[in-house]
The first five atom37 places (N, CA, C, CB, O) and aatype in JSON, in Angstrom:
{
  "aatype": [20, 20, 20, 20, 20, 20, 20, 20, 20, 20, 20, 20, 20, 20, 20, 20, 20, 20, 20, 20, 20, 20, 20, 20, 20, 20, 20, 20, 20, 20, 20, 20, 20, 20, 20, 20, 20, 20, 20, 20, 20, 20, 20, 20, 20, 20, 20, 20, 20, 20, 20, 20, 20, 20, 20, 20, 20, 20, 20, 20, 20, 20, 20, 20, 20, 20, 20, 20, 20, 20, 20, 20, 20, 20, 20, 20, 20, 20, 20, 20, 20, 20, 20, 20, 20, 20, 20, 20, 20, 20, 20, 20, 20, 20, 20, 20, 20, 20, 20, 20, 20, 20, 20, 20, 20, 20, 20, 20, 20, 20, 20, 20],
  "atom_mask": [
    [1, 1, 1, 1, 1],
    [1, 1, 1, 1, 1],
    [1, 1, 1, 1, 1],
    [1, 1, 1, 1, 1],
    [1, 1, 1, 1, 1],
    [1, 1, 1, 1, 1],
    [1, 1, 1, 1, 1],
    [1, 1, 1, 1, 1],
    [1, 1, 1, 1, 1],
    [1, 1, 1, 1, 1],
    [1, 1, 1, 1, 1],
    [1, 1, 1, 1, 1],
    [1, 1, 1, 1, 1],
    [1, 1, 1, 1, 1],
    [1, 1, 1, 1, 1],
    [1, 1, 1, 1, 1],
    [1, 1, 1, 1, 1],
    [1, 1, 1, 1, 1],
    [1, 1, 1, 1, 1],
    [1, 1, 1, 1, 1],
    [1, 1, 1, 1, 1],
    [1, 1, 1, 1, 1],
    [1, 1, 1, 1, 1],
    [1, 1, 1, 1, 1],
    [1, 1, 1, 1, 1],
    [1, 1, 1, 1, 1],
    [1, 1, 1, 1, 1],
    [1, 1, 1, 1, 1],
    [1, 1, 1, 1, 1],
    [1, 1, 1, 1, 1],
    [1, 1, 1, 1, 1],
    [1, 1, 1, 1, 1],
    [1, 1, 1, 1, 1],
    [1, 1, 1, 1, 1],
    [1, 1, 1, 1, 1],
    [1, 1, 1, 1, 1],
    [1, 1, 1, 1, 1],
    [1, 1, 1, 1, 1],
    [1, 1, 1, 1, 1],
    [1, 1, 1, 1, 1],
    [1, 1, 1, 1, 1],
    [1, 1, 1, 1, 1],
    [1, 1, 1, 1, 1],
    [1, 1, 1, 1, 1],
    [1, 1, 1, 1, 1],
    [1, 1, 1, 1, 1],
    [1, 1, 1, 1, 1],
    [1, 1, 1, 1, 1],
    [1, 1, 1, 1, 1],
    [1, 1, 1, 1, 1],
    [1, 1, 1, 1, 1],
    [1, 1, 1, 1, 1],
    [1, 1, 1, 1, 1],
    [1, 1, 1, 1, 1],
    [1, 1, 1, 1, 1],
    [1, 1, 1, 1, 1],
    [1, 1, 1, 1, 1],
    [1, 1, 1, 1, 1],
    [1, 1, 1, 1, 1],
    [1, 1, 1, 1, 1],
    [1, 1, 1, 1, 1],
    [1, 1, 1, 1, 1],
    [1, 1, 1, 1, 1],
    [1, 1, 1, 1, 1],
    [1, 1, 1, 1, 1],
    [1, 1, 1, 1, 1],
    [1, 1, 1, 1, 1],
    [1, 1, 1, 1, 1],
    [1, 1, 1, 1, 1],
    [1, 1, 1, 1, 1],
    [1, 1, 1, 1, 1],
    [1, 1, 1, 1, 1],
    [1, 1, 1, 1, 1],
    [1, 1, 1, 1, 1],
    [1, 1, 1, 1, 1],
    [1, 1, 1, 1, 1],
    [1, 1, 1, 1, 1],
    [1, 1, 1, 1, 1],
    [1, 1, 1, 1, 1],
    [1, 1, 1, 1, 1],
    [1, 1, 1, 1, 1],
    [1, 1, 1, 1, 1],
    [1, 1, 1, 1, 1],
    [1, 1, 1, 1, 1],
    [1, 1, 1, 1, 1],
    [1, 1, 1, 1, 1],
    [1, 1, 1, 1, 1],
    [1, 1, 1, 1, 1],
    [1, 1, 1, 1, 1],
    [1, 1, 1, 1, 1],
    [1, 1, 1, 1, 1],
    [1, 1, 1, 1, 1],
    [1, 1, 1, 1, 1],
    [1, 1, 1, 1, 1],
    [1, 1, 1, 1, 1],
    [1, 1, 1, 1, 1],
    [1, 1, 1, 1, 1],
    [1, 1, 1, 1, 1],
    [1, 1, 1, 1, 1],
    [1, 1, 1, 1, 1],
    [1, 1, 1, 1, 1],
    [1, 1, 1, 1, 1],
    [1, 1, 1, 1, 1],
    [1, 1, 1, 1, 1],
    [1, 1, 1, 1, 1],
    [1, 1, 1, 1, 1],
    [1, 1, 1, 1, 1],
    [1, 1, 1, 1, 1],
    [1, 1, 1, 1, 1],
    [1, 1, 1, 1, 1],
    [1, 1, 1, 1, 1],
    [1, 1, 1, 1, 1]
  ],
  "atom_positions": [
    [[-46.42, 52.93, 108.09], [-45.78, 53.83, 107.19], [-44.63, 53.11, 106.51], [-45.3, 55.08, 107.93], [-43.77, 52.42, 107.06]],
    [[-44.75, 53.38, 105.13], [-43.54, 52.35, 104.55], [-42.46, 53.46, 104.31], [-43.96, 51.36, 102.93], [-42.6, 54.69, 104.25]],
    [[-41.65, 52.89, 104.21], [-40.02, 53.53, 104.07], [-39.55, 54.12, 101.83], [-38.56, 51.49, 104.81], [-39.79, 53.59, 100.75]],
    [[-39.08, 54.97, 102.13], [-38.8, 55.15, 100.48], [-37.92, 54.1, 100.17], [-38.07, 56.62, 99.98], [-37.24, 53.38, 100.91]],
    [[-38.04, 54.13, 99.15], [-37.11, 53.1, 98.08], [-35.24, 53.31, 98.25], [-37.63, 53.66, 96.13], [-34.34, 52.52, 98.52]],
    [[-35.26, 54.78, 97.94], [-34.11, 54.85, 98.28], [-33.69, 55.5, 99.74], [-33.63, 55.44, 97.26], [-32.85, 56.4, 99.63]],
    [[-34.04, 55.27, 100.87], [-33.45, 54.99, 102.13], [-32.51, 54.06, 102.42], [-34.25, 54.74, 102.85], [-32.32, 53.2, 101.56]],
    [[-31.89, 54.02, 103.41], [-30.77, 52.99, 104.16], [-31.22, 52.68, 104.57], [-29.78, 53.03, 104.85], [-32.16, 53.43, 104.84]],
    [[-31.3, 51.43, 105.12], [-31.24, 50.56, 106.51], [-30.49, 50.96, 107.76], [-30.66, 49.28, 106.21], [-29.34, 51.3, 107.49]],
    [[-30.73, 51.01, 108.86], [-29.66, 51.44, 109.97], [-28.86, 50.65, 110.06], [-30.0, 51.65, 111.24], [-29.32, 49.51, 110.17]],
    [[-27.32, 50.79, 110.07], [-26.18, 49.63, 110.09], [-26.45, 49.25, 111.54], [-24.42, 50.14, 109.76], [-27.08, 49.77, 112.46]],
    [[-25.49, 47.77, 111.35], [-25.75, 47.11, 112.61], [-24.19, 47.64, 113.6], [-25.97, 45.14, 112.26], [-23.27, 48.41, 113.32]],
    [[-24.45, 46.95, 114.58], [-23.49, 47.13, 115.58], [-21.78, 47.14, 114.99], [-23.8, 45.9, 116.65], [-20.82, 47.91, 115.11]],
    [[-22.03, 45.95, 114.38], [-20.58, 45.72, 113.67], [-20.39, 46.4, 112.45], [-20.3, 44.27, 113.32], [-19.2, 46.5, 112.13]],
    [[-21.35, 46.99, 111.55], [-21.21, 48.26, 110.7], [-20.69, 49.27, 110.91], [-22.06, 48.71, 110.42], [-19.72, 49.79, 110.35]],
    [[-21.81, 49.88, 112.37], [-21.06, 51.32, 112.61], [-19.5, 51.48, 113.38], [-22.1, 52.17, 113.56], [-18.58, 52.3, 113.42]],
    [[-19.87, 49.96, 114.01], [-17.98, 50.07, 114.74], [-16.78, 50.24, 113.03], [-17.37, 47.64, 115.96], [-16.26, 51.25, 112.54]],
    [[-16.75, 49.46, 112.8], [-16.21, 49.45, 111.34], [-16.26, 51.04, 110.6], [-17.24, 48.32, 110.42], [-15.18, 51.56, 110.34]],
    [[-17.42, 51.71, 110.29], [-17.45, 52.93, 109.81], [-16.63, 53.69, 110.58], [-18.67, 53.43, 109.71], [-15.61, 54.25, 110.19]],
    [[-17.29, 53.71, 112.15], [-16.39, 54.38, 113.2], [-14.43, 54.27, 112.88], [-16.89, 53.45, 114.8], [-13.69, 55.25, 112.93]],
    [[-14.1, 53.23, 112.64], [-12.85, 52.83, 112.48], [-12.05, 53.32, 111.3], [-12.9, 51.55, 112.49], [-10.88, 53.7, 111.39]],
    [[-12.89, 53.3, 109.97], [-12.46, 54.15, 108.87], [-12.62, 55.37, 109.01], [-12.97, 53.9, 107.79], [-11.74, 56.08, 108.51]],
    [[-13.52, 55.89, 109.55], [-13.68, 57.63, 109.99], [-11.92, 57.8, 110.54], [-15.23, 58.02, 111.74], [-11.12, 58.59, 110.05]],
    [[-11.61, 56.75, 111.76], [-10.83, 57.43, 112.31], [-9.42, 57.17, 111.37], [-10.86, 57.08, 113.81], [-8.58, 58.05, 111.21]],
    [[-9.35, 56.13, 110.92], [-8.3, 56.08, 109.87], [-8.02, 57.14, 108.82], [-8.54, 55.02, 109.18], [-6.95, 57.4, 108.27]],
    [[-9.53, 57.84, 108.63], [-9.47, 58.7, 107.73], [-8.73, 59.77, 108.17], [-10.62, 59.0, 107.32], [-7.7, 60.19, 107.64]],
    [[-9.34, 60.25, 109.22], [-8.81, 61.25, 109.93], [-7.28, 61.53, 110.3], [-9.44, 61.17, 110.93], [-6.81, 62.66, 110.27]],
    [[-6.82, 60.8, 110.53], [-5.34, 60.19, 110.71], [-4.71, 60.58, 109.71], [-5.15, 58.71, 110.8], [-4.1, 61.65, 109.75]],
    [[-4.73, 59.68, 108.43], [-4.07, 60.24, 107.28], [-4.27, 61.71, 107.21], [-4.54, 59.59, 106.04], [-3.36, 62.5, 107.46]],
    [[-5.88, 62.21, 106.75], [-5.83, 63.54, 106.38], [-4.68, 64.9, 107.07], [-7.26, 63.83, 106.64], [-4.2, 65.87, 106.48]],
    [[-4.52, 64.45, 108.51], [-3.78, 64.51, 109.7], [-2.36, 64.79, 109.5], [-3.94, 63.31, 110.4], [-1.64, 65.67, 109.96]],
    [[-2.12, 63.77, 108.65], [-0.75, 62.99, 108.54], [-0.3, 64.37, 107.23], [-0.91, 60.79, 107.88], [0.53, 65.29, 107.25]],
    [[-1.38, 63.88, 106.15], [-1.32, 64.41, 104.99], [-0.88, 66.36, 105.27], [-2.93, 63.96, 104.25], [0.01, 67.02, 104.74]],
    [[-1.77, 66.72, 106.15], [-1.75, 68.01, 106.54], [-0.34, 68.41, 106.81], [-2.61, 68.22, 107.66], [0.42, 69.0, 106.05]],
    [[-0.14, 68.0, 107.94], [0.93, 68.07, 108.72], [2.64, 67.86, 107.89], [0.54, 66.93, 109.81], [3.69, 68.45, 108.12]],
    [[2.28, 66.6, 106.72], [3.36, 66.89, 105.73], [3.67, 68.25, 104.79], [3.18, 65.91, 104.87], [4.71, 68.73, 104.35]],
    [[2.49, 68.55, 104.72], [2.38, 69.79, 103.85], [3.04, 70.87, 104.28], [1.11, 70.23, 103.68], [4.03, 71.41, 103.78]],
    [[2.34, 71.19, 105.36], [2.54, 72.3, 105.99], [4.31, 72.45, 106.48], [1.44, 72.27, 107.21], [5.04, 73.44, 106.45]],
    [[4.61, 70.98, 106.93], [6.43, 71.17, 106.91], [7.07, 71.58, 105.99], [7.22, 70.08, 107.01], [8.08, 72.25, 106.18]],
    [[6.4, 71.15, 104.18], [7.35, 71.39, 103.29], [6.81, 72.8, 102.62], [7.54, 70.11, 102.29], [7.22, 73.08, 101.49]],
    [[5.98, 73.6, 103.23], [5.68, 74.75, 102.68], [6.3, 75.49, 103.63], [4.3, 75.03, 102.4], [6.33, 76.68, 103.33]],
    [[6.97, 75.14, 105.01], [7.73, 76.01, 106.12], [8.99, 75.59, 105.49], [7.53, 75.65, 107.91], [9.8, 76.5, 105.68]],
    [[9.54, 74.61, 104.82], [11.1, 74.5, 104.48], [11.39, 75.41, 103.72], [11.6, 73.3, 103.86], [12.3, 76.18, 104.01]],
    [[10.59, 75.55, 102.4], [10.2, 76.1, 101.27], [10.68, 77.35, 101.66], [8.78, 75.95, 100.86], [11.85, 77.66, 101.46]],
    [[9.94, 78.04, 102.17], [9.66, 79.1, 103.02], [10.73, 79.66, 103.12], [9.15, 78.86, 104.2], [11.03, 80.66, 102.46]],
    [[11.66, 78.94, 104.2], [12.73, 79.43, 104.97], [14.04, 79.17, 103.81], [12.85, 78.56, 106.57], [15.05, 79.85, 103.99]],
    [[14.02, 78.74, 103.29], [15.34, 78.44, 101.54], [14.56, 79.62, 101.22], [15.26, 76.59, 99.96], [14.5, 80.0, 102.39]],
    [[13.79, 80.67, 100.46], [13.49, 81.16, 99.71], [14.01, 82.48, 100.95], [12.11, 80.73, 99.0], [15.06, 83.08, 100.72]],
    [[13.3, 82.79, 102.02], [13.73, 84.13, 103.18], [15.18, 83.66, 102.95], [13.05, 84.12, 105.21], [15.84, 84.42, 102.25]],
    [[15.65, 82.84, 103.28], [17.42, 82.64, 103.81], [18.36, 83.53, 102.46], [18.04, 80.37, 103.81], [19.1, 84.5, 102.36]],
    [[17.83, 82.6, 101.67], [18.99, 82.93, 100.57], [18.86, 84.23, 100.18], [18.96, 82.08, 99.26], [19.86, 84.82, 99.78]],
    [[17.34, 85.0, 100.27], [17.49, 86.54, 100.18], [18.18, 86.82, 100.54], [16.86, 87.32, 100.52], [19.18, 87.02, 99.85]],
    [[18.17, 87.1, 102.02], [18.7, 87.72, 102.81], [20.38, 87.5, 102.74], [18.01, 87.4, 103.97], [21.23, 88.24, 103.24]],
    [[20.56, 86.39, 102.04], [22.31, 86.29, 102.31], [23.24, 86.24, 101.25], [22.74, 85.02, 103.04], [24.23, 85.56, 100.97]],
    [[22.2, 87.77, 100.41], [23.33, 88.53, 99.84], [24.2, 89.6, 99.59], [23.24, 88.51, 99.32], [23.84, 90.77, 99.67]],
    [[25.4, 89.2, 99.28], [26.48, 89.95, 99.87], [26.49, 90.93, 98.78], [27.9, 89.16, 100.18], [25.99, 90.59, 97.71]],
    [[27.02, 92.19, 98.91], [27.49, 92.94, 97.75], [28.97, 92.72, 97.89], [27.04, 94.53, 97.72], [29.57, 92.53, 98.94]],
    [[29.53, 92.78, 96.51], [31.04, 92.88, 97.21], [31.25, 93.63, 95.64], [32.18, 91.05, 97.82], [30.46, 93.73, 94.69]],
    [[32.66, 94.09, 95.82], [32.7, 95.57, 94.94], [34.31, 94.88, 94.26], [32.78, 97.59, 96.23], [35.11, 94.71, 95.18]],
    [[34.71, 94.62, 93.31], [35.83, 94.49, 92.34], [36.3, 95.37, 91.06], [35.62, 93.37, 91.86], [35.63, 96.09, 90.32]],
    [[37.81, 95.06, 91.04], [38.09, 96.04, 90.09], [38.89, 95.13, 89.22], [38.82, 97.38, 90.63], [39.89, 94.53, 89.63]],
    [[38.43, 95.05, 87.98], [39.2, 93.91, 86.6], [40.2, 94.96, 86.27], [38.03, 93.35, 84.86], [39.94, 96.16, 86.36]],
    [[41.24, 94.52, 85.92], [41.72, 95.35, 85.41], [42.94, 94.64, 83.88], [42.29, 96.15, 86.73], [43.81, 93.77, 83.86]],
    [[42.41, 95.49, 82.93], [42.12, 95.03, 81.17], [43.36, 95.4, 80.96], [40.84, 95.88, 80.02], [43.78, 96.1, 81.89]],
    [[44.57, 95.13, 79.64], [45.33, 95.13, 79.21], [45.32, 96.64, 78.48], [45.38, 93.98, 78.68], [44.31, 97.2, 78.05]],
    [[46.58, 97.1, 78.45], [47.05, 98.13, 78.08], [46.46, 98.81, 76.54], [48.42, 97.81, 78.16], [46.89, 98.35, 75.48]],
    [[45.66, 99.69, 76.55], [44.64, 99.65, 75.12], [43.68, 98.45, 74.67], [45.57, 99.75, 73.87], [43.36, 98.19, 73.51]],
    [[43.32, 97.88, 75.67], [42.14, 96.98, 75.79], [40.65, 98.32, 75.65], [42.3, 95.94, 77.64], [40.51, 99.44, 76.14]],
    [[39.76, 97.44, 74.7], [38.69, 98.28, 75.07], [37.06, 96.96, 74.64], [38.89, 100.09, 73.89], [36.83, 96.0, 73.89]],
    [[36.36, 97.79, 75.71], [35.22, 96.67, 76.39], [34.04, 97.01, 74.9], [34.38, 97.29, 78.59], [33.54, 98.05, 74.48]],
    [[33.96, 95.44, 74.43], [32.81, 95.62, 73.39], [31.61, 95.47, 73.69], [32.86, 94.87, 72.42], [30.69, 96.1, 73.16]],
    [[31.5, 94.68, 74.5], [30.43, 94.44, 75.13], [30.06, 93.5, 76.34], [29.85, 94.18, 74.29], [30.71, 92.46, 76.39]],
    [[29.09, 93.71, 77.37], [28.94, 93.24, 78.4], [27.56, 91.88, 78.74], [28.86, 94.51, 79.06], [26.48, 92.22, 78.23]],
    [[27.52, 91.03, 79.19], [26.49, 90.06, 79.25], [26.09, 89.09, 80.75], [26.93, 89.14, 78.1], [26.82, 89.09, 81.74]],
    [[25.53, 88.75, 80.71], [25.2, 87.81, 82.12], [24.44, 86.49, 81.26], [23.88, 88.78, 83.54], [23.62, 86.59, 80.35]],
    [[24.9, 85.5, 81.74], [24.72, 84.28, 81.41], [24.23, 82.93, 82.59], [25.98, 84.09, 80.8], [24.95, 81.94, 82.53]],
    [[23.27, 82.9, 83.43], [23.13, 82.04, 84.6], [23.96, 82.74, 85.36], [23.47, 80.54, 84.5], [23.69, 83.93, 85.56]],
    [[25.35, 82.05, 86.03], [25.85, 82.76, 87.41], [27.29, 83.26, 86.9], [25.96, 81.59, 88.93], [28.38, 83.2, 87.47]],
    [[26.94, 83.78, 85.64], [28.55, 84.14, 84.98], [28.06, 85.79, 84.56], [29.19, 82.85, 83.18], [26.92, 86.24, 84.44]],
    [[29.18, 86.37, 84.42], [29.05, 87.73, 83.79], [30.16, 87.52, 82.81], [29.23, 89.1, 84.84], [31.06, 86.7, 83.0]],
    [[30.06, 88.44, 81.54], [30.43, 88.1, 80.31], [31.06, 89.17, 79.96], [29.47, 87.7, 79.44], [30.34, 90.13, 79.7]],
    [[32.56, 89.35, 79.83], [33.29, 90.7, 79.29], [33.81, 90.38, 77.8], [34.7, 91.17, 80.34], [34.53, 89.4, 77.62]],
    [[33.49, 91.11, 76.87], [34.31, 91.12, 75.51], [34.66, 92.18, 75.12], [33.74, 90.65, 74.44], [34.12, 93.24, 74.8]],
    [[35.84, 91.73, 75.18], [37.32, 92.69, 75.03], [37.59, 93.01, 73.61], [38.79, 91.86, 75.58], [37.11, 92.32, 72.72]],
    [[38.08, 93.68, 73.45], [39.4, 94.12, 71.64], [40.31, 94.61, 72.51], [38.91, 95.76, 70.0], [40.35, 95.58, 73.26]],
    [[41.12, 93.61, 72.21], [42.58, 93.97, 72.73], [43.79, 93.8, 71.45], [42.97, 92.81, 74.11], [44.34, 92.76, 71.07]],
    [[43.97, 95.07, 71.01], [44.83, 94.61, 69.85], [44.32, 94.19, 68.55], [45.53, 93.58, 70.23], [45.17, 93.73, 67.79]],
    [[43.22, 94.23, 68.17], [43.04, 93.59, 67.0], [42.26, 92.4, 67.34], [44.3, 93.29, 66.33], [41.41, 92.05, 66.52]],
    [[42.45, 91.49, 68.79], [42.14, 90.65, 69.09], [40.58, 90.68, 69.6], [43.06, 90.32, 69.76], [40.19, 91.73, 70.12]],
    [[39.87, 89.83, 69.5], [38.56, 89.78, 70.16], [38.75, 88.9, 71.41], [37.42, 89.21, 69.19], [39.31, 87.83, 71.18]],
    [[38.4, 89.14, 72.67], [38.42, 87.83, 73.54], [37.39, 88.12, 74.34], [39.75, 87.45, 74.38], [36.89, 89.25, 74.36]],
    [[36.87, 86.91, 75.24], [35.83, 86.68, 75.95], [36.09, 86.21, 77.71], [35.14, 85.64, 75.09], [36.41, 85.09, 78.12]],
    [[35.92, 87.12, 78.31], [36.26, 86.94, 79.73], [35.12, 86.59, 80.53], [36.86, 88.13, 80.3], [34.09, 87.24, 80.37]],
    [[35.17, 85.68, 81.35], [33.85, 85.48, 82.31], [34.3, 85.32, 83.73], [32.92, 84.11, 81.91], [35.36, 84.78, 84.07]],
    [[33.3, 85.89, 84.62], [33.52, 86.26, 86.12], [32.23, 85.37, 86.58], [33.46, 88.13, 86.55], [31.28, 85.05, 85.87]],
    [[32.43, 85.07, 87.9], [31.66, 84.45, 89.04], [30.65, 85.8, 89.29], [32.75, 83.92, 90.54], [31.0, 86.94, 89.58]],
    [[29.32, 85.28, 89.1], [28.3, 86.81, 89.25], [28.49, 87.17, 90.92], [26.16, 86.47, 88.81], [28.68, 88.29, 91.39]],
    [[28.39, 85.86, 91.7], [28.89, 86.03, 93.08], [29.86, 87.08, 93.81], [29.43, 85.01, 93.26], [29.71, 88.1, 94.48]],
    [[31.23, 86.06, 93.21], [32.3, 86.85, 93.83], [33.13, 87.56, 93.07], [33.05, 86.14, 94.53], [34.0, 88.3, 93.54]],
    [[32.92, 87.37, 91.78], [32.86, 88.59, 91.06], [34.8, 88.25, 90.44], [32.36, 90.3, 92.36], [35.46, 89.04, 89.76]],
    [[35.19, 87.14, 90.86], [36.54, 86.56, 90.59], [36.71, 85.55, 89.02], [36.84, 85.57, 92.02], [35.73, 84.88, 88.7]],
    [[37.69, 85.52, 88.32], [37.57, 85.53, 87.19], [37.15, 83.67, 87.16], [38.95, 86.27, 86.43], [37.41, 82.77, 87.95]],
    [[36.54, 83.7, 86.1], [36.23, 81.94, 85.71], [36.67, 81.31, 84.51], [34.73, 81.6, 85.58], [36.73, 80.12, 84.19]],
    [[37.05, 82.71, 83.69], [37.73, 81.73, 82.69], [37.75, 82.75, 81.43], [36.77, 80.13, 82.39], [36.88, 83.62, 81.43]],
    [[38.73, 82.71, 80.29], [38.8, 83.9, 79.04], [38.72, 82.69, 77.85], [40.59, 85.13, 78.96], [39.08, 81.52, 77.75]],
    [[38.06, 83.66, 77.06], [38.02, 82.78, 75.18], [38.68, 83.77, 74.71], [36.31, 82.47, 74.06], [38.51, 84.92, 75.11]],
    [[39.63, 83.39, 73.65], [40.44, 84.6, 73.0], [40.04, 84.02, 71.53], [42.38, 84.75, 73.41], [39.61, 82.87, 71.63]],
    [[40.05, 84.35, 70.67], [39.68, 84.48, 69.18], [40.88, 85.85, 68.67], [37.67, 84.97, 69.0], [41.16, 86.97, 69.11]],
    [[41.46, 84.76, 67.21], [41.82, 85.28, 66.48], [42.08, 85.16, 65.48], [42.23, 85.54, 66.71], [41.92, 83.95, 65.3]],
    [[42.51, 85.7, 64.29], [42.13, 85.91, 62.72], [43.58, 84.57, 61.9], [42.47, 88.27, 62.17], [44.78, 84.31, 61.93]],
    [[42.52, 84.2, 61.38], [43.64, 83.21, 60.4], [44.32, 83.55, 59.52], [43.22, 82.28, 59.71], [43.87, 83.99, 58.47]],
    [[46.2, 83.32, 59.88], [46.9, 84.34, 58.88], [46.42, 83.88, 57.75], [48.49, 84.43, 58.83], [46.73, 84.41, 56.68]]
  ]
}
């Protein structure tokens, strides 16, 4: 009985040890590969639960200049955005969205 054309030959002794050896190399990495994954999808993980969980409410009171009145309100990344008329004046106040403590004012005003 003759053999098809496209059949293998049976590897020899020192073939299959060799195959045997990359199998297990293979295995190893894939191993390796796994096992990296799975750490950085548990880090992942636990930064994304943590930081939920560890937020605070905290409750403040600004308190605006004498006939100050609020034009309008904004959030900007980790800032909140107050614009004032105070006087004639336009100005721009920004707070920590956090702690809710001031970060800094733009004042604008008219060229005599």
């Amino acid at each position: 009985m003759t053999q098809p054309a496209d059949a293998l030959p049976e590897p020899t002794a020192e073939q299959a040890a060799m195959i045997a050896r990359v199998r297990r190399m293979m295995l190893i990495a894939g191993l390796t590969t796994a096992l990296g994954v799975g750490a950085l999808l548990v880090v992942i993980g636990y930064r994304l639960f943590r930081s939920e969980g560890s937020a605070v409410t905290t409750a403040a009171t600004a308190t605006l200049p004498k006939g100050a009145k609020i034009i309008a309100t904004g959030a900007a990344g980790d800032r909140i955005l107050v614009t004032l008329e105070i006087g004639g004046r336009t100005e721009i106040r920004t707070f920590d969205a956090k702690t809710l403590k001031p970060a800094g004012t733009l004042s604008f005003a008219s060229e005599p």
